[in-house]
Steps between C-alpha positions, in 0.01 A plus 500: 500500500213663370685552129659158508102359556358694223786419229370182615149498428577702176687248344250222640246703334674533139553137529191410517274782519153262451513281789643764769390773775562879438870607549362675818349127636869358428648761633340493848567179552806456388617844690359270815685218413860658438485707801444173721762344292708778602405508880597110506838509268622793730424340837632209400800651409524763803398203674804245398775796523393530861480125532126519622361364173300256639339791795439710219294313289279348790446854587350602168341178472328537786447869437320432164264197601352698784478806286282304224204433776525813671607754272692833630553801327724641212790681535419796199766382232662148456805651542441570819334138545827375373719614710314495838400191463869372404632672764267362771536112384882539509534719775278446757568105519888525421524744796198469734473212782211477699518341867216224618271759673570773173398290243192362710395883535542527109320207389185648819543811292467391111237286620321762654482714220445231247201463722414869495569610171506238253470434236594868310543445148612756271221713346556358160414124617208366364410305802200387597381634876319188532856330548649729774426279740675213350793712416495603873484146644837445222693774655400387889610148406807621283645705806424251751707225387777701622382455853620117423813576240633783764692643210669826539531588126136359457348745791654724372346497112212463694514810663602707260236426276237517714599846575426564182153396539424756740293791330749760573290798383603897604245698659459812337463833708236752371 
């Protein structure tokens, strides 16, 4: 993805090299923006050949709304992003059910650490601390509509995200 996004921003650049960013600018963002193209195309389609399309795509839905207010951290290569995160929105809601009392223990247990940890964004975010608060309240209210919607696939985005949001951080032995 990464070469596809800077042959992009190259030839945005020679065509109009006055009014655009540097190639590296384009490139970023456009690296960001074909690698969630790529996470949605290929859950879609994992997603329709197991005839869950619908599951899968509330999943990452739900997935990526909570994870813009509380943030979570990085896998090391978008690679890796790509195909975890596939794998989890076409997996884990094509083959996972949840009874009553397991998905009420799920949605306890996102909330909780929504309410613990969040919001973690990445280290590169330019956000403001001043905000954390709000972006907290976002992520409380985002994971407790699911306490109404009692949505398997939905808890279940919910909770794997907000695992994410715990600082998971080794402890290193002297």
């Amino acid at each position: 993805m990464n070469s596809i996004a800077n042959r992009i921003a190259v030839s945005i650049k020679n065509a109009n090299p006055e009014e655009t960013h540097s190639v590296e600018v384009m490139e970023y963002s456009l690296g960001i923006i074909l690698n969630t193209l790529l996470i949605v195309v290929s859950s879609a389609i994992i997603g329709l050949f197991l005839g869950r399309f619908a599951e899968c795509m509330t999943f990452l839905l739900c997935f990526c709304i909570l994870r813009l207010s509380s943030g979570g951290f990085h896998l090391k290569t978008a690679l890796a992003c790509n195909i975890v995160t596939t794998l989890l929105s076409t997996t884990l809601p094509s083959f996972v059910t949840l009874s009553n009392s397991a998905l009420w223990i799920a949605n306890v247990f996102s909330l909780i650490i929504i309410i613990t940890f969040a919001p973690n964004p990445d280290k590169n975010a330019r956000i403001s601390t001043s905000i954390y608060p709000l972006l907290k309240l976002v992520s409380i209210v985002i994971v407790l509509t699911n306490f109404f919607l009692q949505s398997t696939v939905v808890g279940l985005g919910f909770l794997v995200q907000s695992l994410t949001v715990i600082p998971w951080t080794r402890r290193r032995t002297q």
